[in-house]
C-alpha positions as CSV (number, residue, x, y, z in Angstrom):
1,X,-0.7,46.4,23.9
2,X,0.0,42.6,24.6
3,X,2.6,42.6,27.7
4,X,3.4,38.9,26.9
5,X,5.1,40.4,24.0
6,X,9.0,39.4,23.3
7,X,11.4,42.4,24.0
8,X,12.7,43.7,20.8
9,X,14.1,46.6,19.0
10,X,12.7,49.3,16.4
11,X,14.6,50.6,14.4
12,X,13.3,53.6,12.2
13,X,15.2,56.8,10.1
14,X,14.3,60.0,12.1
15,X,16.5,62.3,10.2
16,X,19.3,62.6,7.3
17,X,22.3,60.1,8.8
18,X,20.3,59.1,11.6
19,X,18.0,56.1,13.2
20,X,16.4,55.4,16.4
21,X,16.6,52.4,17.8
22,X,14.0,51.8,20.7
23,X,14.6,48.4,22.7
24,X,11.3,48.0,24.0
25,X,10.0,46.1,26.7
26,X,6.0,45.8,26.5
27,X,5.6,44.9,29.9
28,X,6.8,46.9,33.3
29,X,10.3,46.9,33.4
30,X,12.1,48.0,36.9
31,X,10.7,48.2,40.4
32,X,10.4,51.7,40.4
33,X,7.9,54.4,41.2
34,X,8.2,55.9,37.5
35,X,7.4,52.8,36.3
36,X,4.3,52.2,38.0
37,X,1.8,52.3,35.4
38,X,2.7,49.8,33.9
39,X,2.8,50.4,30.1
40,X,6.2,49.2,29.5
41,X,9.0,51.7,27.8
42,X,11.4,51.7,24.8
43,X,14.8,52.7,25.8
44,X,15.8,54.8,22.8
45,X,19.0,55.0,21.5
46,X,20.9,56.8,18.0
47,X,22.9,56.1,15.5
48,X,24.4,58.6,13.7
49,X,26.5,57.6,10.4
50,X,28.4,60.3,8.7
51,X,32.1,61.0,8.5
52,X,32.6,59.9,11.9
53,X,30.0,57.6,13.5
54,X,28.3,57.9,17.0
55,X,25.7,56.2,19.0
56,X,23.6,57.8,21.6
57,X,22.9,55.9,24.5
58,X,23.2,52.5,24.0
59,X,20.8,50.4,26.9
60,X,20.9,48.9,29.6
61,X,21.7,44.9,30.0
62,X,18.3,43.7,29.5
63,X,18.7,44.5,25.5
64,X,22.4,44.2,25.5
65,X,22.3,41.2,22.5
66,X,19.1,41.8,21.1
67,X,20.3,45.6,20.2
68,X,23.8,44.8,19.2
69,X,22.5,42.2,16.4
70,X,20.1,45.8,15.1
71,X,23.0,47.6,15.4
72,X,25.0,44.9,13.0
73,X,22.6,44.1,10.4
74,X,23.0,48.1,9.6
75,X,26.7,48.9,10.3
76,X,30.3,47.3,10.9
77,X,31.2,47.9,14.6
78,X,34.7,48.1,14.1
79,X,34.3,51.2,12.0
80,X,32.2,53.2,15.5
81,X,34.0,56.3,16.8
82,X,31.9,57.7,19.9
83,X,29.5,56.4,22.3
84,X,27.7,59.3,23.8
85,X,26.7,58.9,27.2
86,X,23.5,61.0,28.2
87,X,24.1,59.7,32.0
88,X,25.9,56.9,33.6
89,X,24.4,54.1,35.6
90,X,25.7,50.5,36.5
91,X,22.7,49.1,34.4
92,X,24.3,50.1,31.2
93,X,28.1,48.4,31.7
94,X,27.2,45.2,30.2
95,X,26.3,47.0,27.0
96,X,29.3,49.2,26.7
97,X,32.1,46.2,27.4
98,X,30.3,44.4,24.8
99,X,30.5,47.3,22.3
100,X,34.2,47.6,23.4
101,X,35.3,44.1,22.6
102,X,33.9,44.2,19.7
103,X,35.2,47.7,18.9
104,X,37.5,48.7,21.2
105,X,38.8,51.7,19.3
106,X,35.6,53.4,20.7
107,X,35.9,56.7,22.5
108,X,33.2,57.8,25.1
109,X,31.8,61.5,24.7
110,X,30.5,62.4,28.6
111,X,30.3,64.8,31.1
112,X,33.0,65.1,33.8
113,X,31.0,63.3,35.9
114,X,29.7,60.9,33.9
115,X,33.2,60.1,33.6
116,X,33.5,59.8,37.0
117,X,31.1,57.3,36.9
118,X,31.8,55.3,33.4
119,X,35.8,54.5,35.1
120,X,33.5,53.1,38.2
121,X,31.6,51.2,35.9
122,X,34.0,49.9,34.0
123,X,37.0,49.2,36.3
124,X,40.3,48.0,35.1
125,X,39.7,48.9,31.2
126,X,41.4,51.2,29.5
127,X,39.3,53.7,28.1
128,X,39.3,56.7,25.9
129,X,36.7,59.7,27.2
130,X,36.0,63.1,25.9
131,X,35.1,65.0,29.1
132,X,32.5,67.7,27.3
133,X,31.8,71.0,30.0
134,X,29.7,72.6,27.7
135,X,31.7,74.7,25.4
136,X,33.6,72.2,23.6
137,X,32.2,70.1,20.3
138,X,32.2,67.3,18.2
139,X,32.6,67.3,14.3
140,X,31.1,64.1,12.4
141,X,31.0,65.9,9.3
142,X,28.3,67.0,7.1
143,X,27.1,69.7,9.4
144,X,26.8,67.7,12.4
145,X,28.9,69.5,14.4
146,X,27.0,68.5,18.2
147,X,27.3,70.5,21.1
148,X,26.3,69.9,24.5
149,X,24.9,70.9,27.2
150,X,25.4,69.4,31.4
151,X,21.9,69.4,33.1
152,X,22.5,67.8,36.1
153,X,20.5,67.2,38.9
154,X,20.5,65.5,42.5
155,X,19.8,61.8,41.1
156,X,21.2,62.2,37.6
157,X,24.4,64.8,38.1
158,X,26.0,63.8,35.3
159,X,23.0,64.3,32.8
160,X,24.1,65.3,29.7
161,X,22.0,67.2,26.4
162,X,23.5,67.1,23.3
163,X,22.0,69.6,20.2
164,X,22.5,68.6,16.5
165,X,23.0,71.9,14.4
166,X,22.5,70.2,11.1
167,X,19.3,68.5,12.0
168,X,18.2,70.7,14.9
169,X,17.2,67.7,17.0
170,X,18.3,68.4,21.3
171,X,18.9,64.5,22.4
172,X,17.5,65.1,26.1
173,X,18.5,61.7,27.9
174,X,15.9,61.8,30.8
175,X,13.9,65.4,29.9
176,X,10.7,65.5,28.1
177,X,10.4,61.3,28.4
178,X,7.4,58.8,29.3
179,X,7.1,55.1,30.1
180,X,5.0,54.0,27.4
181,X,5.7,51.5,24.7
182,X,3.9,51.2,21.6
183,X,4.7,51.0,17.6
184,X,4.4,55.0,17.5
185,X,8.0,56.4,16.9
186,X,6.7,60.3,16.9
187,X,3.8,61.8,18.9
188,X,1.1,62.0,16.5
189,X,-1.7,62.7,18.6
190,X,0.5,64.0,21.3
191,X,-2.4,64.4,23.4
192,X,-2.6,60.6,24.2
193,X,0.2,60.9,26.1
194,X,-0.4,63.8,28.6
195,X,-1.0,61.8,31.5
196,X,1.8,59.6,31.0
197,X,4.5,62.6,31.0
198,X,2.9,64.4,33.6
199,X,3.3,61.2,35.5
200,X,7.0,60.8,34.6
201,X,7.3,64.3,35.5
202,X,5.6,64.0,39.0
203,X,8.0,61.3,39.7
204,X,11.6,62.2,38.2
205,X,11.4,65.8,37.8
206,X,9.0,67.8,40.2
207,X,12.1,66.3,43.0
208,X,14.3,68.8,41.3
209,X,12.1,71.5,40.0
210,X,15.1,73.9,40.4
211,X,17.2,72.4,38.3
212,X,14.5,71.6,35.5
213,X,14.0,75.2,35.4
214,X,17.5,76.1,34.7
215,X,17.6,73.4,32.1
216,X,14.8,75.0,30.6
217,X,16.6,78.2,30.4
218,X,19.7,77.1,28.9
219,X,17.8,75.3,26.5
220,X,16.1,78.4,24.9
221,X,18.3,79.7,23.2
222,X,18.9,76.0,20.8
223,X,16.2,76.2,17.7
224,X,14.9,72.7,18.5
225,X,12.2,70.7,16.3
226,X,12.2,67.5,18.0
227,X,13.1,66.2,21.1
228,X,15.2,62.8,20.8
229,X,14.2,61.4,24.2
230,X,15.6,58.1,26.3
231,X,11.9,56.6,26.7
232,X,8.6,56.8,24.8
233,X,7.5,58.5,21.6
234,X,9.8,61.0,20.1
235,X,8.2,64.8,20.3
236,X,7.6,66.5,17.5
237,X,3.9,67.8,17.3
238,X,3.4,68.5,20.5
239,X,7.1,70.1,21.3
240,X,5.8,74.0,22.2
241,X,3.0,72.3,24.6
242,X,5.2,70.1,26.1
243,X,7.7,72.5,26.9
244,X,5.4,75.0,28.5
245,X,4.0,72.1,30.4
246,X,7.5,72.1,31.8
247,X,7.8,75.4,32.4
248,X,4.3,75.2,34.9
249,X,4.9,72.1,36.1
250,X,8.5,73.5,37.7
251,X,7.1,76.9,38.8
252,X,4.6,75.3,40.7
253,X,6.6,73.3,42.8
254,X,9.5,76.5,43.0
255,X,6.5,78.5,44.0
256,X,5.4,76.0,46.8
257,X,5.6,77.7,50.0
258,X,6.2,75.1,52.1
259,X,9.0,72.4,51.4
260,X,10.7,69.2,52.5
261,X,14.5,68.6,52.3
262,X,15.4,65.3,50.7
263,X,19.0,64.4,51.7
264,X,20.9,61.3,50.6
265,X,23.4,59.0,48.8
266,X,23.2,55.7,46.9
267,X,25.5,53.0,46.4
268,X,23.6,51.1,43.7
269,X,20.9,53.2,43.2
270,X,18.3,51.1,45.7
271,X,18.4,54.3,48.5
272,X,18.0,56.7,45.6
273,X,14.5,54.3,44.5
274,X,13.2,55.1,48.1
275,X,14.4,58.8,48.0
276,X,12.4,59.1,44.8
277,X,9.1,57.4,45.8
278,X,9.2,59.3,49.2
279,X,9.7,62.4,46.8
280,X,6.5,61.4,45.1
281,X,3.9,61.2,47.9
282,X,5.3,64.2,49.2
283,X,4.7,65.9,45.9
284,X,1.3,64.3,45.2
285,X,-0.1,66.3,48.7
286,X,1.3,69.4,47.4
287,X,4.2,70.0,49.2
288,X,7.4,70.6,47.8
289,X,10.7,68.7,47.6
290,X,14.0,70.0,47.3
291,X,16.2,67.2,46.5
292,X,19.8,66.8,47.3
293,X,22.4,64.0,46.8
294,X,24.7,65.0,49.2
295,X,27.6,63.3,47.4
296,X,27.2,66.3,44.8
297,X,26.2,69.1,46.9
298,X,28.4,71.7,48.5
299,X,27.7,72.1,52.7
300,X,26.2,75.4,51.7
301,X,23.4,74.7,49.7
302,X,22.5,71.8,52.1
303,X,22.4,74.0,54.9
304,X,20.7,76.9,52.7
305,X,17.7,74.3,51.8
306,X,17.5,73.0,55.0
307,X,17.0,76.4,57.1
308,X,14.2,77.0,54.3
309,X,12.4,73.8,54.9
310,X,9.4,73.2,57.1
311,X,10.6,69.4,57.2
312,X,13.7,67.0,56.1
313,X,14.1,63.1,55.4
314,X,17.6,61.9,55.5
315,X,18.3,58.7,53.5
316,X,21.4,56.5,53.3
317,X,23.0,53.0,52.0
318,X,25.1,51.2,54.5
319,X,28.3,50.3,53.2
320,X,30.8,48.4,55.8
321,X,28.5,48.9,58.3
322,X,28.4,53.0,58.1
323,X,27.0,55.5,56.4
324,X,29.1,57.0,53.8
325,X,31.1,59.8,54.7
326,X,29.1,62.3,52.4
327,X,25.7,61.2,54.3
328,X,27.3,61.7,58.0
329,X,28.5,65.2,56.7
330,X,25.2,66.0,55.9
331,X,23.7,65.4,59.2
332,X,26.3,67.3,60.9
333,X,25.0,70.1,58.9
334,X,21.3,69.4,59.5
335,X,22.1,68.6,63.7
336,X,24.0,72.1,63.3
337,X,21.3,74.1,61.5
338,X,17.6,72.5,61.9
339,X,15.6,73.5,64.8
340,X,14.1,70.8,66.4
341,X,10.8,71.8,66.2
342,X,10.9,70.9,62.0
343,X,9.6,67.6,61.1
344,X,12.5,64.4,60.5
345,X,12.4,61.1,58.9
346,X,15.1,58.7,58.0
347,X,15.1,55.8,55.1
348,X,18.1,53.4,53.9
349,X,18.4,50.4,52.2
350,X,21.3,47.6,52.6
351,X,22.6,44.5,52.0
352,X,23.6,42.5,55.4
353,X,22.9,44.9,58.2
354,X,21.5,48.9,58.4
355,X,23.5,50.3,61.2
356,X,23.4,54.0,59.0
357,X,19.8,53.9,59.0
358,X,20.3,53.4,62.9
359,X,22.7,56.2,63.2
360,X,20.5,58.4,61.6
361,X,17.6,58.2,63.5
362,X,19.3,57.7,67.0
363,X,21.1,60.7,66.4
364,X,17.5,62.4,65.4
365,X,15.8,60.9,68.2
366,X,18.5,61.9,70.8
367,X,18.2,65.8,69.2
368,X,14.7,65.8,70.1
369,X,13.2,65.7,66.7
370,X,9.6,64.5,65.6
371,X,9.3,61.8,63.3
372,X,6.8,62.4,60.0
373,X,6.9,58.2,59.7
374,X,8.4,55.2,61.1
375,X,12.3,55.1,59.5
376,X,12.2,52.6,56.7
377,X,14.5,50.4,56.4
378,X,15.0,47.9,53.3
379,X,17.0,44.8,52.5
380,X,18.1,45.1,48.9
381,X,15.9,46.0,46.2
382,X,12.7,47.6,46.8
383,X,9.4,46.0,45.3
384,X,5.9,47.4,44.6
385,X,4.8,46.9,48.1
386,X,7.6,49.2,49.7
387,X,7.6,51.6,46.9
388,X,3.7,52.1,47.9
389,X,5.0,52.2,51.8
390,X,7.3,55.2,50.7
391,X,4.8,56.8,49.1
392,X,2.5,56.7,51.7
393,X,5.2,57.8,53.9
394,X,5.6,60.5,52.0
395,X,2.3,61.5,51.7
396,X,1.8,61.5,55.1
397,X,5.5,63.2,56.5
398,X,3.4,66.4,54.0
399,X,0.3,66.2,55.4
400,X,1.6,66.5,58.7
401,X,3.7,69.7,58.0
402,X,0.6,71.3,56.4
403,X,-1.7,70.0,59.5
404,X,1.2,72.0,61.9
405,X,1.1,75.2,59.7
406,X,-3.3,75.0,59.7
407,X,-2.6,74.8,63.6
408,X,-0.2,77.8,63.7
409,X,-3.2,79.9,61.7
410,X,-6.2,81.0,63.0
411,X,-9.0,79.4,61.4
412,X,-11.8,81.0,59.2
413,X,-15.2,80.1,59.4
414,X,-17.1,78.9,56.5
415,X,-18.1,81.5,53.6
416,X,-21.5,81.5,52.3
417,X,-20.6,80.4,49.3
418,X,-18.6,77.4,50.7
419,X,-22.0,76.7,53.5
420,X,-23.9,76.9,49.7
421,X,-21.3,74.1,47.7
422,X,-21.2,72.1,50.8
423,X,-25.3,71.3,50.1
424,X,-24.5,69.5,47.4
425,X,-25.5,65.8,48.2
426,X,-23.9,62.5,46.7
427,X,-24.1,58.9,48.0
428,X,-21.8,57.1,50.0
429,X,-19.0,55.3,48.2
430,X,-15.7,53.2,48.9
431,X,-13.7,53.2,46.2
432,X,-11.4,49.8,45.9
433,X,-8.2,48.8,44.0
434,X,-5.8,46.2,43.8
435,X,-2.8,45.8,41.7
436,X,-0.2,43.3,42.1
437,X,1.0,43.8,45.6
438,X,-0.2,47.1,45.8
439,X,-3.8,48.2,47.3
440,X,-5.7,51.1,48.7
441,X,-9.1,52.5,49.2
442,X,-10.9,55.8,50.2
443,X,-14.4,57.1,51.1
444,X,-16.2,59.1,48.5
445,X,-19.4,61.3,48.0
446,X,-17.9,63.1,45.0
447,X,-19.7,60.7,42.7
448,X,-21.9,61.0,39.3
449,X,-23.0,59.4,36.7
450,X,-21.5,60.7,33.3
451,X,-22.8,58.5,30.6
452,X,-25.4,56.0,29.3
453,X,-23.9,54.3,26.5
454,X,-21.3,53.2,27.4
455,X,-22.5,53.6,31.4
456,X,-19.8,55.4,33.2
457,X,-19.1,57.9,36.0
458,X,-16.9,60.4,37.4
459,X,-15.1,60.3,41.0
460,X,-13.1,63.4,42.2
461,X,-10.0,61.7,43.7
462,X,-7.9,64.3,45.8
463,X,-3.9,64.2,44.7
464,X,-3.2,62.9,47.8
465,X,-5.1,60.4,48.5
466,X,-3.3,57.0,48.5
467,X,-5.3,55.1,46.1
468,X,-5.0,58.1,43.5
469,X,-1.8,56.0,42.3
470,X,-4.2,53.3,41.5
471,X,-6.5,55.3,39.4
472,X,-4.6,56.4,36.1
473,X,-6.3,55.3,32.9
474,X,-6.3,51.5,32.0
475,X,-6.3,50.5,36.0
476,X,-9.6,49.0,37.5
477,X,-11.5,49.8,40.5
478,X,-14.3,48.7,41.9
479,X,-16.9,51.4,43.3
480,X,-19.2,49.8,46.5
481,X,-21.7,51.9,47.1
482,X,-22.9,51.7,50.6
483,X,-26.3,50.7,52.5
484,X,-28.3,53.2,54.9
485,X,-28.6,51.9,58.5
486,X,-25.0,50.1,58.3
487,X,-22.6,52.4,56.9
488,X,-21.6,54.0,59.9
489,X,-19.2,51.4,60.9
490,X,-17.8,51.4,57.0
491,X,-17.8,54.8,56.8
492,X,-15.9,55.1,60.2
493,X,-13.3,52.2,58.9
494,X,-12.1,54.3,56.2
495,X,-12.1,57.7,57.7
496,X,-9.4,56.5,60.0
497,X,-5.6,57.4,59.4
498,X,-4.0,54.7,57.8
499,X,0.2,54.0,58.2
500,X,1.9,54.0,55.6
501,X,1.4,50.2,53.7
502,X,-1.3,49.4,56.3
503,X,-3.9,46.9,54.9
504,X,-7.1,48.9,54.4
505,X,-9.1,45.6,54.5
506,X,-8.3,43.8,57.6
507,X,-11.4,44.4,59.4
508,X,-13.7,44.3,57.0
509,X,-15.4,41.6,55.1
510,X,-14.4,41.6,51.5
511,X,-13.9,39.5,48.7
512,X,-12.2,39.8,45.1
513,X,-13.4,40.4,41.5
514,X,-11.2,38.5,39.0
515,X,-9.3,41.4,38.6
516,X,-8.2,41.1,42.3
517,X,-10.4,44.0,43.3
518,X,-11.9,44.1,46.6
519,X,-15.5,44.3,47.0
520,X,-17.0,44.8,50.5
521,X,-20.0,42.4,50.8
522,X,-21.6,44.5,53.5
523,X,-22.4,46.9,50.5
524,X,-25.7,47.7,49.1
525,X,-23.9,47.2,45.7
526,X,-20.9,47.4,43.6
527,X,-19.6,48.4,40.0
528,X,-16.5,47.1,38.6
529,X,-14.8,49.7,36.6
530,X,-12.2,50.8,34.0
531,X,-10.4,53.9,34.3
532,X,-10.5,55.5,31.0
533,X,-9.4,59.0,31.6
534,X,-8.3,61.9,34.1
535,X,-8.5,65.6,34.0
536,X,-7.0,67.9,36.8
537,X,-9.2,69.8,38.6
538,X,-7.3,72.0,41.1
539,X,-6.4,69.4,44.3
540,X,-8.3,66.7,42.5
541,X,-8.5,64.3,39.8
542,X,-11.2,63.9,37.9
543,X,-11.2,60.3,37.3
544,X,-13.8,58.8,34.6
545,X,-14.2,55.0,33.8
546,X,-16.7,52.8,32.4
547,X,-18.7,50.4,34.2
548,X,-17.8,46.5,33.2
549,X,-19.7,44.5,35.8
550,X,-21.9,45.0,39.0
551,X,-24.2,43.6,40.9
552,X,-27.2,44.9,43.6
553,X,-26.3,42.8,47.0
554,X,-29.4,43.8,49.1
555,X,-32.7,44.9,47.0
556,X,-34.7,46.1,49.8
557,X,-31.6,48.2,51.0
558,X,-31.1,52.2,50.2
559,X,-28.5,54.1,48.9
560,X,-26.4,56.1,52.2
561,X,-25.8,59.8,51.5
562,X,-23.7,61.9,53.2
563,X,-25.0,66.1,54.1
564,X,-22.1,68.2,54.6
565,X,-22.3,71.7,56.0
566,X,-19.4,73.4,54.1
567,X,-17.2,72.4,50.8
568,X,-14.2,72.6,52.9
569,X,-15.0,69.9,55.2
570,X,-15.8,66.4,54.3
């Protein structure tokens, strides 16, 4: 896939009286963590054409004129009854006052608040909206009598489903999606794609397992046979799989038995970017989220999540230098109900100044609360860098709950078959990755060759390692394996904690491969590599790539191996 390509849109009949079009972008769209790995997206959107005519989700302003020219060459305008609205973001307003100039007899099909939010969006016009609660319909004729069906969650709450009778396809706005652009309108070979939808799982869904799994319910009883999604390849051939993938996905974060609160707001969607990275590394180290825009949420259920949680992170925008009334609500609640021997952090983003970000954690600090991370602050829009900071953050606000409960349980020693596992021996690796602004590295031993032709290797990469994000299949990494007699002090440098963002590589002597890799010249050697696949292996990855380049730095010098006494410990 060539990311220098030109946006464009593909349009293609996936039913009677009905085409995709997918506005695709071929490189990485958005700073945000779902769109980390970088394989582009299509934004899909439908046209249906029979009695009465209706699109589905139209894009956002990126496309605006490139998908209103596919949408002319195939059908006058002036003769379009409904724009149905999946959810409602600001991204998308450009696009729908376009569509309304030129056909301004258009009435929006939502739910009530996507409503909410379309009248915010589109100030001052005048606009026709069919509020849909779930039991009402919409007749276009020849059997395609659509219903719907609200799925909201925390970051989307007006997320909308709508379920074609006629054609039995369930148009799932955000559900069932993946970031990957490509000419493949179906998923033939559906299997290509797992890691790609688990990863737009991990980072959209697993935040708001709860709902997902009441989504999932309601959704049983619709005979479905494809799933029109908003990004990626439409499913079709892998439909059952996928959906039980669902299904386990959500139970095992419900099932988690130790779980953070996630509480905030967003003006323009930047605090809700930082909510959802922070949501990420907090997933990725096996911890739970529960997360709740408190702008949608009843007192109730905030206090009901937050007496259940071992931790909570409160976000918030700041908007005429305060937080927004819903946000200092919510910590009322929290100050009112959270003991403080639970864990706390505090994020925000804004525009001039961050006075709510400072409320929020002098009012946590003055309670006597301990921090997980230092409260992150951001000036506008988040980029790749911070996203990895949150992350991190994340990562480590979970680690440290799971470090207090290991504390609070008496420890067991060592079985014999752990003592026996722990014998296994493997040499001593740092595994290094750069990509764009973002970098990380760990120590390894779980190392082995895999294959001669082409010569690869497989590294078991816990979940929550940092530099796991930097190991999904196409990334590059470069493996230095290290040198008996001098890799104490390397092996010491990357054992140490690292804050969230730190640079791994400031004490160290390195330089770069021309992918931007670092290579640590005080190796014995190194091997440039290509990630070519994953498999999950319990609290690992099972990461194998293929060697591209290498070179021995020191031929009289011998390969460092680590002896462990038991599998449990490294």
């Amino acid at each position: 896939m060539s990311k220098n390509k030109p946006r464009d849109v593909q349009v293609f009949p996936i039913a009677t009286d009905i085409r995709v079009l997918r506005s695709r972008s071929w490189s990485r769209l958005r700073f945000e963590i779902e769109y980390a790995l970088a394989k582009g997206t299509t934004a899909n959107s439908y046209l249906i054409e029979s009695n009465k005519t209706a699109i589905i989700d139209p894009p956002g302003e990126t496309f605006t004129q490139i998908y209103l020219e596919a949408l002319q060459q195939r059908f006058h305008l002036e003769d379009l009854d409904y724009v149905i609205l999946g959810h409602v973001n600001p991204n998308r307003a450009a696009t729908l006052k376009a569509l309304l100039e030129i056909a301004p007899q258009i009435t929006f099909v939502c739910s009530n608040p996507g409503a909410i939010n379309l009248r915010a969006a589109l100030e001052n016009l005048d606009l026709q909206i069919l509020v849909m609660r779930g039991e009402e319909t919409l007749d276009l004729g020849n059997g395609h009598n659509l219903q719907f069906i609200p799925t909201p969650n925390p970051r989307y709450a007006d997320q909308l489903c709508t379920y074609d009778p006629q054609t039995e396809i369930l148009y799932t706005d955000k559900l069932f999606g993946a970031h990957v652009c490509g000419d493949q309108v179906f998923d033939e070979g559906w299997e290509v794609y797992n890691e790609d939808r688990r990863y737009y799982f991990d980072c959209l869904m697993a935040p708001h397992a709860r709902q997902v799994e009441t989504t999932l319910d309601k959704l049983v009883d619709f005979p479905v046979r494809m799933y029109a999604t908003g990004h990626g390849p439409l499913v079709r051939y892998g439909l059952i799989d996928l959906t039980k993938a669902y299904r386990e996905w959500s139970q095992q974060q419900t099932s988690a038995d130790l779980t953070v609160a996630l509480i905030y707001a967003s003006a323009y969607g930047n605090t809700a970017t930082l909510a959802q990275a922070i949501a990420r590394g907090i997933t990725k180290a096996g911890v739970a989220v529960e997360s709740i825009n408190c702008e949608f949420t009843e007192p109730e259920e905030i206090r009901a999540a937050v007496e259940k949680a071992g931790g909570f992170i409160i976000g918030s925008p700041t908007l005429g230098g305060h937080a927004p009334t819903p946000v200092q609500t919510a910590l009322g609640i929290v100050l009112s109900t959270a003991t403080n021997n639970k864990l706390a952090g505090a994020f925000g983003s804004f525009g001039w100044s961050g006075e709510a970000v400072d409320l929020i954690e002098s009012k946590l600090k003055d309670a006597g609360y301990r921090f997980g991370f230092d409260t992150i602050r951001v000036k506008f829009k988040p980029d790749d860098a911070t996203l990895q900071l949150c992350e991190e953050a994340g990562t480590d606000f979970a680690q440290a709950l799971k470090k207090a409960r290991k504390v609070r349980s008496p420890s067991q020693p060592a079985t014999t078959v752990e003592q026996a596992v722990g014998r296994i021996v493997g040499s001593l690796c740092v595994l290094t990755a750069k990509e764009g602004d973002r970098s990380s590295a760990m120590l390894a031993s779980w190392v082995s060759q895999a294959s001669f032709s082409p010569p690869g290797l497989t590294i078991a990469v816990a979940k929550d390692r940092a530099v796991e994000t930097l190991t999904h299949t196409g990334n590059k990494f470069v493996l230095n394996i290290l040198k008996e007699g001098n890799h104490l002090g390397l092996m010491k440098h990357f054992l140490k904690p690292f804050g969230p963002g730190q640079d791994r590589f400031a004490d160290v002597a390195a330089e770069e491969t021309e992918s931007g890799s670092p290579i640590l010249t005080d190796a014995l050697a190194y091997l440039e590599c290509s990630v070519q696949n994953r498999m999950e292996s319990g609290d690992h990855w099972l990461v194998y790539a293929t060697v591209e380049s290498g070179k021995l730095l020191d031929n009289d010098g011998v390969t460092a191996v680590h002896h462990r006494k038991s599998a449990t410990h490294y």
